[in-house]
ZAMARGU-4260 file (C-alpha; in steps of 0.2 Angstrom, whole numbers, plus 5000, padded with zeros to 4 digits):
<rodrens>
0) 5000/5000/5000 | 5013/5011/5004 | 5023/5008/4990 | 5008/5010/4979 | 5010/5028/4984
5) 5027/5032/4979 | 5032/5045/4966 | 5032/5037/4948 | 5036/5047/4934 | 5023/5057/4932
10) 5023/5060/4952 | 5038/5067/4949 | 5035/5076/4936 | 5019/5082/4948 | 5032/5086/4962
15) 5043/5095/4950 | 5029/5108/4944 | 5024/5111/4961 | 5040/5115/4968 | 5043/5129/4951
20) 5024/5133/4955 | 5033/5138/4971 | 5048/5147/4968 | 5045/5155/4954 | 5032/5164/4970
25) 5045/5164/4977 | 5056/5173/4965 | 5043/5187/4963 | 5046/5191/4981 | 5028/5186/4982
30) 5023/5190/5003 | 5030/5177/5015 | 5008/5174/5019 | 5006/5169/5000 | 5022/5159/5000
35) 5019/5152/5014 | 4999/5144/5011 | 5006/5140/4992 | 5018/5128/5001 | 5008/5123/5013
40) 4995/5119/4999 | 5005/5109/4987 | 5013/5101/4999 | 4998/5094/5005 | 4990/5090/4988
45) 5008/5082/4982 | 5013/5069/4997 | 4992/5067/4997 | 4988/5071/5015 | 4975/5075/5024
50) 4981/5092/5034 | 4996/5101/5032 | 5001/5115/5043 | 5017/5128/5043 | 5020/5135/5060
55) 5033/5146/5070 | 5042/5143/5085 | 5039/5159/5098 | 5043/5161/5113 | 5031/5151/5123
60) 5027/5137/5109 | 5023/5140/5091 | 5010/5151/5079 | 5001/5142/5065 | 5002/5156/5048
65) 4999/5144/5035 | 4987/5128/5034 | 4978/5117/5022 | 4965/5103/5023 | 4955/5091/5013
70) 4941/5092/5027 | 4941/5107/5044 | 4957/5112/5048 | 4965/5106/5065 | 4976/5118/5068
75) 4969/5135/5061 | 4979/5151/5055 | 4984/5161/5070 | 4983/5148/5082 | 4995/5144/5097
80) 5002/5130/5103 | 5011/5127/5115 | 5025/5117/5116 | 5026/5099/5127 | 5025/5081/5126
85) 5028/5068/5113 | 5023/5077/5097 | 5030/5081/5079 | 5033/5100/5083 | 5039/5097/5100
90) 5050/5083/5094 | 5056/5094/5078 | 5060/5111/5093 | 5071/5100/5104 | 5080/5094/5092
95) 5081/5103/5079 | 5077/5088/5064 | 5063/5079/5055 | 5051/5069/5068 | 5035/5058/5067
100) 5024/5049/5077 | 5015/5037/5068 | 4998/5030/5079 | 4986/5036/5091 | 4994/5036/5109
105) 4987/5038/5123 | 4998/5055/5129 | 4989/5069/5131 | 4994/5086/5126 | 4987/5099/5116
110) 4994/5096/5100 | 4991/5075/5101 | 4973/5079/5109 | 4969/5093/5093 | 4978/5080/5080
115) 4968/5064/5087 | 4950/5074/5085 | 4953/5075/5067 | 4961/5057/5066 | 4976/5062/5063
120) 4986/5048/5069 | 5002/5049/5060 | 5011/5066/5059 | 5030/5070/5051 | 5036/5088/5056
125) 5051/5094/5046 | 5060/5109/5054 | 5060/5127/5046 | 5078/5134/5047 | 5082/5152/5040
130) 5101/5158/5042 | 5107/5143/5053 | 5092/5146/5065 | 5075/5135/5070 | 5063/5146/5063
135) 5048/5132/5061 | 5041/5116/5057 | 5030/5111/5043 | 5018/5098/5046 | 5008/5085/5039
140) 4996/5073/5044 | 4985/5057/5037 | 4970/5049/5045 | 4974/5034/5037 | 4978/5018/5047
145) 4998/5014/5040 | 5009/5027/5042 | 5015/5040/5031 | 5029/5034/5017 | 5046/5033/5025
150) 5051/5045/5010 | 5039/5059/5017 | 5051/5068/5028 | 5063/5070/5012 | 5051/5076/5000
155) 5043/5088/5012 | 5060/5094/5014 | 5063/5102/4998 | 5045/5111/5001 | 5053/5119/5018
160) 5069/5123/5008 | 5058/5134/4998 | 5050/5139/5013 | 5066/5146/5021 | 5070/5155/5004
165) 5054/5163/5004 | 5058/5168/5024 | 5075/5172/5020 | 5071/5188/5006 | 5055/5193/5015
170) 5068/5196/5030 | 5082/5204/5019 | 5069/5213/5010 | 5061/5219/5028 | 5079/5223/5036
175) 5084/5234/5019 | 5067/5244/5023 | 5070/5244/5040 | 5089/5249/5039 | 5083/5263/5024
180) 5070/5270/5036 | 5083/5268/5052 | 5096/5281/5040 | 5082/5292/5034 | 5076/5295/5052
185) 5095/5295/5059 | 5097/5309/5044 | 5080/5319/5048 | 5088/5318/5067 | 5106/5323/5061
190) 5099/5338/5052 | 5093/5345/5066 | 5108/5344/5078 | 5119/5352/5063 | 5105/5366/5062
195) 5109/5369/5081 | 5091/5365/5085 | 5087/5368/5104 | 5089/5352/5115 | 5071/5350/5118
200) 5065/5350/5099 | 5082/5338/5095 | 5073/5327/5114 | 5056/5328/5104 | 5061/5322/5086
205) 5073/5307/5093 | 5057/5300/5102 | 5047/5302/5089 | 5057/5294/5077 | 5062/5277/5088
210) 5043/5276/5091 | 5038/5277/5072 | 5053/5266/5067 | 5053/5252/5079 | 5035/5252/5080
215) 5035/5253/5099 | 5020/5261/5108 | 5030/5272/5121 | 5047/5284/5118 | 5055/5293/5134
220) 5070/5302/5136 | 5076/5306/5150 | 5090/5316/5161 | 5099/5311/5177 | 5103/5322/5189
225) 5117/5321/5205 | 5101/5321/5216 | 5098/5306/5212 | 5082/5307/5201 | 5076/5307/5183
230) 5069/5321/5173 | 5059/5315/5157 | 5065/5327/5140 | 5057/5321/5127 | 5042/5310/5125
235) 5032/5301/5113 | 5016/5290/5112 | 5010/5280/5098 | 4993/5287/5092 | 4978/5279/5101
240) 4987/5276/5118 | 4980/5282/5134 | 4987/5286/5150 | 5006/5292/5146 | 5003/5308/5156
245) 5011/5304/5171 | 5026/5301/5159 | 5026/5316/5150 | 5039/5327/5143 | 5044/5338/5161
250) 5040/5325/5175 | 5052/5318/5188 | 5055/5303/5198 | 5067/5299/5208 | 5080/5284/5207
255) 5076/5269/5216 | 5067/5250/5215 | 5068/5239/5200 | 5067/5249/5185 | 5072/5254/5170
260) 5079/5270/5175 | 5088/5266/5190 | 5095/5251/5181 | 5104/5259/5170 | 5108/5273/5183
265) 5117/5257/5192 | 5126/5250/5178 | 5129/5263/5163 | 5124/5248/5153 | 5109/5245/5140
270) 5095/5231/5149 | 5078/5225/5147 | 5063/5222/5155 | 5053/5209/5147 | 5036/5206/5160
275) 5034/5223/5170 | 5025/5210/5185 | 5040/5212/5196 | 5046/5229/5195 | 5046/5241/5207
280) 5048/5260/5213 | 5037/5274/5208 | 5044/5272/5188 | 5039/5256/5187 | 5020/5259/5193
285) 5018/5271/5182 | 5026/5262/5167 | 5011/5249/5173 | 5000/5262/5174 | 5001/5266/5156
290) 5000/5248/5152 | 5020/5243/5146 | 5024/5225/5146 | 5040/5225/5138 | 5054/5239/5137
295) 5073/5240/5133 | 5082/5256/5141 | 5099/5261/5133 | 5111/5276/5141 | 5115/5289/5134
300) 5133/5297/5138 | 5140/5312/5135 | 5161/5316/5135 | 5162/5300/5144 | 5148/5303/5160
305) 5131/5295/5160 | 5119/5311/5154 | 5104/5300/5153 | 5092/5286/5148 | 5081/5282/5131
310) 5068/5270/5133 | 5054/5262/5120 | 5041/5253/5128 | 5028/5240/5120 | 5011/5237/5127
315) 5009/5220/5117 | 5013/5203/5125 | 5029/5199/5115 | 5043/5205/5122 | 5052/5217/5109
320) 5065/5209/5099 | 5083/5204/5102 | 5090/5218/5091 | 5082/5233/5101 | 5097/5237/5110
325) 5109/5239/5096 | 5096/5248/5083 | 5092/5259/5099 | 5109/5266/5103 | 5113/5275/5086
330) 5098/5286/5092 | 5106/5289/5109 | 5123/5292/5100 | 5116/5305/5091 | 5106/5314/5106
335) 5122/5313/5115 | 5128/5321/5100 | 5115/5335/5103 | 5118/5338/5119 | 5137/5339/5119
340) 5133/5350/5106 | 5122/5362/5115 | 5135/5360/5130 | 5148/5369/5118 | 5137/5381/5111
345) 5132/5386/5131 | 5150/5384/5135 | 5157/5397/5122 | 5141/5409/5126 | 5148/5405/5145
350) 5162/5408/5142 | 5161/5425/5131 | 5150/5433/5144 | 5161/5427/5157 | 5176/5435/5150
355) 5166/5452/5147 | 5160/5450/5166 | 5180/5451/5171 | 5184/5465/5160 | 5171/5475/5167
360) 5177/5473/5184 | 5196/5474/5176 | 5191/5490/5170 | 5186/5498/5185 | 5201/5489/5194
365) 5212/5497/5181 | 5203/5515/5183 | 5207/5514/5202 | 5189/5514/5208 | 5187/5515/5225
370) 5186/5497/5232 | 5168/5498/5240 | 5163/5502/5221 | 5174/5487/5213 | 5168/5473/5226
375) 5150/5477/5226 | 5153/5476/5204 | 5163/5459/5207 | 5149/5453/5218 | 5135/5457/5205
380) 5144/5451/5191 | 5149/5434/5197 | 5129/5433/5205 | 5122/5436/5187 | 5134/5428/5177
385) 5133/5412/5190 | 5114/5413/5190 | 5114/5416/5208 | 5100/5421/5217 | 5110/5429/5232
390) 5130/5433/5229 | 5140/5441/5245 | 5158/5448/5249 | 5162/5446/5268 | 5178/5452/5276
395) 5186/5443/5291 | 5192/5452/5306 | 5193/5448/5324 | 5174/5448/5329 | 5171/5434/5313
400) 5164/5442/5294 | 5155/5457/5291 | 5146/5459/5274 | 5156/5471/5261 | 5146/5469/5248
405) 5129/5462/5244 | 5118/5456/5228 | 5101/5447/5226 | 5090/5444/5209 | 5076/5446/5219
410) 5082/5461/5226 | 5079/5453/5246 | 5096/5450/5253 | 5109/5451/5267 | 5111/5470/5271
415) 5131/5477/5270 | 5137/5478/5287 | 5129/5460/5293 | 5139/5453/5304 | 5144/5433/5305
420) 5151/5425/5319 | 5163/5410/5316 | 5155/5393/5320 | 5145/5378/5314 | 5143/5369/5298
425) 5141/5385/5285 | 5154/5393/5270 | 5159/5407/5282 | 5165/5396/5295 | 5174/5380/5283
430) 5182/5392/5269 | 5190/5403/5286 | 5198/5389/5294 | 5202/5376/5278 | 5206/5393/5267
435) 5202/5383/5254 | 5183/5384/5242 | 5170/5374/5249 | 5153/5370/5246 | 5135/5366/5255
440) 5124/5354/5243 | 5110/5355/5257 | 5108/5370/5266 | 5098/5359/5277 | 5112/5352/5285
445) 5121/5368/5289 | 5121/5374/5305 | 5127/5390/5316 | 5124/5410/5313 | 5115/5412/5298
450) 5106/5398/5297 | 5089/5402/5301 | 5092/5419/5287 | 5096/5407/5275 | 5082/5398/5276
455) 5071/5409/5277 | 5078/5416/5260 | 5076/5397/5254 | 5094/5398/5250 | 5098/5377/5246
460) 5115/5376/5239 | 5130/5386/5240 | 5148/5390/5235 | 5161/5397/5244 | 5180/5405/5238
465) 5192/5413/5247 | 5198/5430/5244 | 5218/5430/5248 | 5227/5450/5249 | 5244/5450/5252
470) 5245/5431/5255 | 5235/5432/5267 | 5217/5426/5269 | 5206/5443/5268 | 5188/5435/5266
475) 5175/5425/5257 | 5163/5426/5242 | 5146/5418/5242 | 5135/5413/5228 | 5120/5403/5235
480) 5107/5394/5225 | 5087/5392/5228 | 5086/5376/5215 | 5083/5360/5221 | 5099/5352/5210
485) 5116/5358/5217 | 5129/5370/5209 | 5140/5360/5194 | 5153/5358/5195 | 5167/5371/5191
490) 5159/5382/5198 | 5172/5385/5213 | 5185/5388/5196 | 5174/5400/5189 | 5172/5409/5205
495) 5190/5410/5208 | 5191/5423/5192 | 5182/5437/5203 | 5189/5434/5221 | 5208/5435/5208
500) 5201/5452/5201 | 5192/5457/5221 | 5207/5453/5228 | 5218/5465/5215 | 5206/5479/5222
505) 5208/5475/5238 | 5230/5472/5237 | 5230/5490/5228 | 5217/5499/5237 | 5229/5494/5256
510) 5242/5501/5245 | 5234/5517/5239 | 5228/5520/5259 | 5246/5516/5263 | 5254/5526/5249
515) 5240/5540/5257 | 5246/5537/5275 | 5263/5536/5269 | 5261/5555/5260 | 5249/5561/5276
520) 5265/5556/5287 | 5275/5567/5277 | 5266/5582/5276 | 5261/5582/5296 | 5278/5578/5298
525) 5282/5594/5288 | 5270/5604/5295 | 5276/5599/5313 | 5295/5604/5306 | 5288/5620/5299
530) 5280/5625/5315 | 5295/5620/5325 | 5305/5631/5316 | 5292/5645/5319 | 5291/5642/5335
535) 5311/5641/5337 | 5311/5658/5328 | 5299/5665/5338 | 5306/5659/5355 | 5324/5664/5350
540) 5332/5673/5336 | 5317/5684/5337 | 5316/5686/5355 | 5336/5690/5352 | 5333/5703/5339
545) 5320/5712/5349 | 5333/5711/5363 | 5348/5718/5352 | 5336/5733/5344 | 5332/5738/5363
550) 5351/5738/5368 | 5355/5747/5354 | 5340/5763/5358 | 5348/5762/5375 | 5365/5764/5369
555) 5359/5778/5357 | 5350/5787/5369 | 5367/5787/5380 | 5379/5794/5364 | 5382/5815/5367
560) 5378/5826/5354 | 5395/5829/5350 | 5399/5811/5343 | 5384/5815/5332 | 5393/5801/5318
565) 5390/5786/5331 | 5374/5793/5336 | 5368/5791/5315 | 5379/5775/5316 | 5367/5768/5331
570) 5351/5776/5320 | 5356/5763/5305 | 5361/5750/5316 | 5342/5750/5323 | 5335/5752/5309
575) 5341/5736/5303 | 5338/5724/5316 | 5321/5732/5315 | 5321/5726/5299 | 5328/5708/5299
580) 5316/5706/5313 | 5299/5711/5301 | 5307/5699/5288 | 5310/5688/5300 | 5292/5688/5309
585) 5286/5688/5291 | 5296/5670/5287 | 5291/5663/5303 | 5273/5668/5297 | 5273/5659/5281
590) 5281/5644/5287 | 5267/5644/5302 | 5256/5658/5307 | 5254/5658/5326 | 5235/5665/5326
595) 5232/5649/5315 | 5238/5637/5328 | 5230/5650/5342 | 5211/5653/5334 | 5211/5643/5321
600) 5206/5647/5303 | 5195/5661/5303 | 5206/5673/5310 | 5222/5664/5300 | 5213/5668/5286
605) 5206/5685/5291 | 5223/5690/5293 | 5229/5683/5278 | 5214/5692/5270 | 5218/5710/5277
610) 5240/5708/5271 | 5233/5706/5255 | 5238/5717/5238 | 5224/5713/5231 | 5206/5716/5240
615) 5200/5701/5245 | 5179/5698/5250 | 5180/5681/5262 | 5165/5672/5266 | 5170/5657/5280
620) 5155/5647/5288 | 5166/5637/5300 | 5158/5632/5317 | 5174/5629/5329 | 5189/5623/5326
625) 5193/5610/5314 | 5207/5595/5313 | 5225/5602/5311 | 5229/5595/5296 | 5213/5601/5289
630) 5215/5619/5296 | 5234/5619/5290 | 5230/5614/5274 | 5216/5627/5268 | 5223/5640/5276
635) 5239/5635/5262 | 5229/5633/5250 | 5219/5652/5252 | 5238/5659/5256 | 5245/5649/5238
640) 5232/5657/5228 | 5232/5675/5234 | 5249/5675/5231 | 5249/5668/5214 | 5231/5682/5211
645) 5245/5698/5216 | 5259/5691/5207 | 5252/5686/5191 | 5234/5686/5189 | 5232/5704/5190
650) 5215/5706/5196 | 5204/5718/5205 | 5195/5706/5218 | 5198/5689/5226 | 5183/5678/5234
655) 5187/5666/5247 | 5174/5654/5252 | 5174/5642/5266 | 5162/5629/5271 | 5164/5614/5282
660) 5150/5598/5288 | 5153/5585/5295 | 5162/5577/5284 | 5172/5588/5272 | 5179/5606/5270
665) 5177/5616/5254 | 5188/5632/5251 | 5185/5640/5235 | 5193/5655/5228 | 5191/5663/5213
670) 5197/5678/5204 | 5193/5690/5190 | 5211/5689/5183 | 5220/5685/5167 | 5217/5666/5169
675) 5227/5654/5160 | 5235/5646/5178 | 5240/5627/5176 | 5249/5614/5188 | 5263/5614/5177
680) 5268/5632/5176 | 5279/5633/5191 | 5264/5643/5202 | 5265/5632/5216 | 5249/5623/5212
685) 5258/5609/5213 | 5263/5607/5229 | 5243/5611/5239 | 5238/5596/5224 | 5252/5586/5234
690) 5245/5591/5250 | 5228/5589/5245 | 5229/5573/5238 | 5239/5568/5252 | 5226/5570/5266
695) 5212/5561/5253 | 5205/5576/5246 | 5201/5583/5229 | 5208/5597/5219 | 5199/5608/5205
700) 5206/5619/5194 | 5198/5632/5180 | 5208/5644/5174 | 5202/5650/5155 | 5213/5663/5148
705) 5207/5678/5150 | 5191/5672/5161 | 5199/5672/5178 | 5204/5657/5187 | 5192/5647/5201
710) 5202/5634/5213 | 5193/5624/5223 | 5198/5608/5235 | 5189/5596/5246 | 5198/5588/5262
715) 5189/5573/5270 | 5185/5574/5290 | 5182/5560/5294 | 5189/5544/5290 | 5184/5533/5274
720) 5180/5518/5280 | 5167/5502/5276 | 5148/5507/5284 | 5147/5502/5300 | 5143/5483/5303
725) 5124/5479/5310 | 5119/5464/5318 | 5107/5451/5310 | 5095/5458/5324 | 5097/5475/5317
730) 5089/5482/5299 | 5098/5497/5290 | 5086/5509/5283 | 5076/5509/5273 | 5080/5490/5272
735) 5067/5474/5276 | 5071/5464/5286 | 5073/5443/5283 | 5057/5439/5289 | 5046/5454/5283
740) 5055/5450/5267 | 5049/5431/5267 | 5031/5437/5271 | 5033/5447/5256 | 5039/5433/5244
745) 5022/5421/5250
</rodrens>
């Protein structure tokens, strides 16, 4: 019987058509589903059987796409089956060759049960391999009593051959569309980082084009950050899913459980979840939540650092394929490529404003500003340039750091003048004893004076840097930070370019104030010698001259009138020592006057006024007597110009006017002469700008030819110092204080 059914020549002529029946489909790159029932067909009609059935192995058993039966089919298109006991397609998956079973056993399994309700009692599975690889089986079955010919397995063979081929392009034509679509959306993405496109547009298109091109249902892309947590940048949802909102573009979780996320957070490597059952953390609830199943996660890094994660999610049961990963990280490639990118472009822009920040305060250095002026610039600029939202400059002296200079962006800060005692867990306190730049990533942890202020002006982060003068350590700068993440780093290197700069200010400003001290020594010092000298004069050459002019009276009033030439000789003799005595008194004036050191400078100058050549109209509104160096040098200053006025100016009228505050004396004079007076013409002009300058005053000078000539100078009374420090108790005026200013805020 069985014999009776083997091929003869018209069989194989039979056999022969079929199979070029089938590969000339086949050769047409007909669809695998039309190869795949013709093979199924003919191979059924050829061997004469009563079902044949092609079927792919999955994960969990096999998938019937093609069948064919004389009578119903017992095992359908699209059916599943799962893989176990003593049948053909189990027999064919474990070991990967042609099996049978030929009778109706008694085993039970879903496959043997399905077969034995058509009466299928002898089956032959031949395996399906494409590449090397088990793909399938093909299987046939009779409901005859013998078995099927022993020849069956060979003659199905050359059916699955075909089979395979048929797999094998529809594959290679599927990887060619897929690998033409990969580089068409890798370009689309390419272009737009080359255009510069912002990071969040670049976020948006990579995730829509993964989606689309490995037909996933779910696209994130998201950021790390040092707290420990994840920032989602760029999401994308296939059309017709529900529920991705708790996983959109902006949200934030925190690292933690078993997830995705934190997975790769832990290892920098690409991974896979395949059943979403077992996963935990709040990530992992709300990848449940919008109904993932499967998902592959692959990092993404930038100059070497983990940046962040891309994830593609499925929603179907099948895990996604094997080749996810690698298809996955040429996408992350280029959004790392993006974002370095970017970096560059906000590093340069960084950088550029940066160095226009330091030549702004350079400037000012440069132009000797006075160093109250320089540090509250440095202060600003580094606060603005940083993206501060407070920035101080505190100076460390004996009772701890007081407040130079202060800057807020939201215009509530800590006064100048605020005073902090050394102590605790806070900037202040660490950069003064290691002299080194620190930094607080919590402000919650610091502790000691301050504290409570900082808080209250939700300050969470800061960074401190020394300020070194003289190789010494002078004080700190602060920059503090109301975001949650903490400062980058690099920020302590970027500080350090102002407190350089602050530093300069300060080193030149000690040696200006010592350069001043140094010129205010000389000139008291001077002014002492010149007064000791007039007072040496007055005590004793004069005091001798007066002497000698009396002796000589007394000895003229003793000569008789006969010795009339001694008595004329006596007459000169007096009237010389008379006159070395006026020059003399007159020398001893201008080097000192006595009624200066006596009543001060209203009278010093009311004499000076009335010895005059030229009329003089004097206005002084003095109250009391002023400091001696002050008094010395306006009177100077009036007695310079009147004297310059008679020799040179030739004018009719001189006005001197002199006012004095608290704070600063003002003498003015002014003449309606020829003009044209300068510091360089020899007038002695030069030396009051000496003096003047040396006491920390300022010195004016308008002399027009032919417009008469105004002088005017300003000496300091006080001395210039930083404003007085206040307590954190205290408010300055017109200033809020921390709490008032947090009501404000609310």
């Amino acid at each position: 019987m069985a014999a009776s059914r083997r091929p003869h020549d018209g069989g194989i002529a039979g056999e022969q058509a079929a199979l070029r029946r089938v590969a000339t489909l086949v050769a047409r790159a007909a669809s695998p589903e039309k190869v795949f029932a013709a093979v199924t067909a003919e191979a059924g009609r050829l061997l004469d059987v009563h079902q044949a059935t092609m079927s792919r192995y999955v994960a969990d058993g096999t998938i019937v796409v093609a069948a064919w039966g004389k009578a119903g089919a017992a095992f359908p298109v699209g059916s599943r089956w799962t893989v176990g006991g003593h049948n053909a397609p189990t027999l064919v998956f474990r070991s990967g060759r042609p099996a049978r079973t030929d009778g109706c056993t008694d085993v039970s399994d879903p496959i043997t049960e399905a077969a034995r309700r058509h009466s299928l009692c002898s089956l032959v599975g031949v395996p399906i391999t494409v590449e090397g690889r088990l793909w399938g089986v093909m299987l046939v079955g009779s409901t005859r009593e013998e078995p099927l010919p022993p020849d069956t397995e060979v003659r199905l063979a050359v059916f699955t051959e075909l089979a395979a081929a048929a797999i094998a392009n529809a594959q290679t034509r599927v990887e060619l569309r897929g690998f033409a679509d990969e580089q068409a959306a890798l370009r689309r993405v390419a272009t737009l980082v080359a255009r510069g496109t912002s990071p969040g547009e670049v976020f948006a298109a990579v995730a829509g084009e993964v989606g689309r091109l490995l037909g996933v249902d779910f696209t994130f892309l998201s950021r790390y950050s040092p707290a420990r947590s994840a920032t989602i940048v760029g999401a994308w949802a296939r059309a017709g899913t529900t529920g991705a909102g708790s996983l959109s573009a902006g949200s934030r979780w925190s690292i933690g459980g078993r997830n995705l996320h934190t997975m790769v957070f832990q290892t920098h490597r690409p991974t896979r979840i395949n059943d979403y059952t077992g996963t935990l953390g709040p990530l992992a609830e709300a990848a449940r939540g919008v109904g993932l199943r499967s998902a592959v996660a692959v990092p993404i890094s930038v100059e070497g650092h983990l940046w962040g994660v891309m994830i593609v999610g499925s929603i179907r049961e099948d895990p996604l394929p094997p080749g996810t990963e690698a298809r996955l990280a040429g996408f992350t490639e280029l959004a790392a490529t993006a974002i370095g990118n970017t970096q560059a472009r906000v590093e340069l822009r960084g950088f550029a404003d940066e160095q226009a920040a330091l030549r702004r305060v350079a400037t000012l250095v440069a132009h000797g500003a006075p160093p109250d002026e320089v540090l509250a610039a440095v202060t600003e600029e580094a606060g603005r340039l940083l993206g501060a939202q407070q920035a101080m400059m505190s100076r460390y002296g004996s009772e701890g750091a007081t407040v130079s200079a202060s800057w807020s962006s939201t215009g509530i800060g800590f006064p100048i003048g605020t005073q902090w005692i050394i102590g605790g867990q806070n900037l202040h306190t660490i950069v003064f004893q290691s002299q080194r730049p620190a930094r607080i990533d919590d402000m919650a942890s610091a502790s000691g004076p301050g504290a409570e202020a900082r808080e209250l002006l939700e300050v969470r982060s800061g960074v401190g840097v020394p300020i070194s003068s003289g190789g010494r350590l002078w004080g700190v700068m602060i920059v503090g930070s109301t975001r949650e993440e903490p400062w980058p780093a690099g920020t302590e290197t970027r500080l350090a370019g102002f407190t350089e700069l602050a530093a300069t200010a300060i080193a030149n400003a000690e040696s200006q104030a010592a350069l001043a001290a140094s010129r205010a020594r000389i000139v008291a010092t001077a002014d002492q010698t010149r007064r000791r000298i007039e007072r040496n004069l007055h005590d004793g050459a004069q005091q001798r001259l007066v002497s000698l002019a009396l002796q000589l009276r007394e000895a003229r009033m003793t000569v008789p009138p006969e010795a009339g030439e001694l008595a004329q000789q006596l007459e000169h003799a007096v009237a010389d020592v008379t006159g070395v005595l006026e020059e003399l008194r007159e020398t001893a004036r201008g080097l000192h006057p006595a009624i200066l050191a006596e009543g001060g400078l209203r009278p010093a100058l009311a004499a000076l006024a009335s010895r005059s050549a030229v009329p003089v109209r004097l206005d002084v509104q003095v109250a009391g007597r002023l400091p001696e160096q002050a008094e010395i040098a306006g009177y100077y200053v009036a007695a310079e110009a009147l004297t310059n006025t008679a020799k040179h100016a030739h004018a009719t009228t001189v006005d001197v006017q002199v006012t004095a505050n608290e704070d600063v004396l003002r003498v003015r004079i002014s003449d309606d002469g020829l003009g044209g007076a300068g510091f360089g013409h020899g007038t002695g002009l030069v030396g009051l700008r000496d003096r003047t300058e040396a006491l920390g005053g300022q010195i004016w000078l308008h002399s027009p030819p032919g417009a008469g000539t105004v002088l005017e100078i300003t000496l300091p009374l006080g001395d210039a110092t930083f404003p007085r420090p206040v307590s954190l108790s205290q408010r300055m005026p017109g200033t809020p204080s921390v709490r008032s200013c947090r009501r404000a805020r609310r």
